[in-house]
N, C-alpha and C positions, 0 to 999 in steps of 0.2 A: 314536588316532594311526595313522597309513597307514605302509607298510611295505614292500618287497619280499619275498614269504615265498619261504625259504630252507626247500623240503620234503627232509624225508630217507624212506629207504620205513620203515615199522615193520610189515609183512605182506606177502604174497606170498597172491594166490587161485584156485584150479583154474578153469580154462575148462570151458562145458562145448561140443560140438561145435556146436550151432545158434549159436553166440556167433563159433566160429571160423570157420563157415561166412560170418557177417557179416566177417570182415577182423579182428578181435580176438585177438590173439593171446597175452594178459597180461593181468594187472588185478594192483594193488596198491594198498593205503591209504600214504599218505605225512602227513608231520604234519612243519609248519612249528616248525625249531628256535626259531625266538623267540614267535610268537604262541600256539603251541601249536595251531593250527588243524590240522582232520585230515579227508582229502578223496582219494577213490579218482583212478587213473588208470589209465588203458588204452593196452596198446601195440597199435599197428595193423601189420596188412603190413608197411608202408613202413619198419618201425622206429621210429617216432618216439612218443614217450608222451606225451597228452595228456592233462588232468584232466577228470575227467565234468561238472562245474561249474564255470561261469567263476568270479571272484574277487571275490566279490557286496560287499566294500570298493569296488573299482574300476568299478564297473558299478552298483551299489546295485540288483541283481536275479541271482537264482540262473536258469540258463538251464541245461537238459539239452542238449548234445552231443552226445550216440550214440543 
């Protein structure tokens, strides 16, 4: 069954410089409270956090991002 996942963060991970030199400025794993799914995101410059994998439910394919 398909779902909206609802992530919350459960880690926090060090950058290392060559990472923030790309515009990365965060990375955390987050895990969806209902399906339990768990899948890293990255904060960029701009502020905005986006998941390193799209939502392979909604796309029916894992696709690298960064």
């Amino acid at each position: 069954m398909k779902h909206v996942h609802k992530y919350e963060s459960i880690s926090h991970h060090s950058i290392t410089s060559e990472l923030m030199e790309l515009g990365i400025e965060a990375a955390e794993i987050r895990r969806c409270k209902t399906c339990q799914k768990e899948i890293p995101f990255l904060l960029t410059r701009k502020g905005k956090w986006h998941p390193l994998f799209q939502d392979a439910e909604s796309n029916e394919q894992d696709i690298l991002l960064a």
